[in-house]
N, C-alpha and C positions, 0 to 999 in steps of 0.2 A: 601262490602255492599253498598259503596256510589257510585260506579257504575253503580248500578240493578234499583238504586232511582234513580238517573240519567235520564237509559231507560225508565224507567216508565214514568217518569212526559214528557219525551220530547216522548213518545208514547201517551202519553195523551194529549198533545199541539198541534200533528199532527192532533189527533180523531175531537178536538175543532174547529180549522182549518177549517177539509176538513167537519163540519156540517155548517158553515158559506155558506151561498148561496152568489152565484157573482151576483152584481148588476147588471141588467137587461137593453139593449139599447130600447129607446122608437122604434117601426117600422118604422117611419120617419126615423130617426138617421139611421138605420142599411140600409135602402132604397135608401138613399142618398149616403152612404158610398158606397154600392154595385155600386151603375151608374158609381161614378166615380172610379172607381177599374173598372170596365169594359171598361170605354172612356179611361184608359191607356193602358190597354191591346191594345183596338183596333188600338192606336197609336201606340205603337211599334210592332205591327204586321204591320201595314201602313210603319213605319221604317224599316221592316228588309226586305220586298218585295221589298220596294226602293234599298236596299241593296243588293239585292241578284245578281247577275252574269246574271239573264235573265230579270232582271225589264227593261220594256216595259211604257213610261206614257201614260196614259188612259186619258182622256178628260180634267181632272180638271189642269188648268195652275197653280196650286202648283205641280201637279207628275212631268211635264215639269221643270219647276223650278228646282225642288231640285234634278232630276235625270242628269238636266243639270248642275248644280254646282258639281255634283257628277262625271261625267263624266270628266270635266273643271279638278279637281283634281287629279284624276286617270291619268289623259293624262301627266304629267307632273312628271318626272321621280324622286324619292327621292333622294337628296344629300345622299353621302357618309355620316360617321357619323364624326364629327370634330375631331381630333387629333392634341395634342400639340407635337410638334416632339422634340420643344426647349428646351434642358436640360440645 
């Protein structure tokens, strides 16, 4: 029986709960959030186009830059990975 009164009341704490309304963002607040949620996006889509195997820089001397840093990297072949041979 202290089981059933158990389900109940935490059936009844859930009801309480999910009546509670979620406090609401002003449209500012949610406006401003959205820009910058989207100026990230567009930067790591800006990043992974630098990224990719066919990036090409286009006009702005940032693509030149960082596709030249990128290239500068790639050219230069990764060491082995270190190993201690000395037992």
């Amino acid at each position: 029986m202290g089981i059933v009164r158990k389900l109940i009341g935490a059936s009844r704490w859930i009801e309480n709960v999910a009546a509670v309304e979620a406090p609401r963002l002003a449209p500012e607040v949610v406006a401003e959030f959205e820009a910058e949620l989207s100026a990230v996006a567009a930067s790591d889509a800006y990043l992974t186009a630098l990224g990719g195997s066919g990036a090409v820089a286009g006009a702005d001397p940032l693509d030149a830059a960082l596709l030249g840093w990128r290239r500068e990297v790639d050219s230069v072949p990764m060491p082995s990975a270190w190993r201690n041979d000395a037992r």
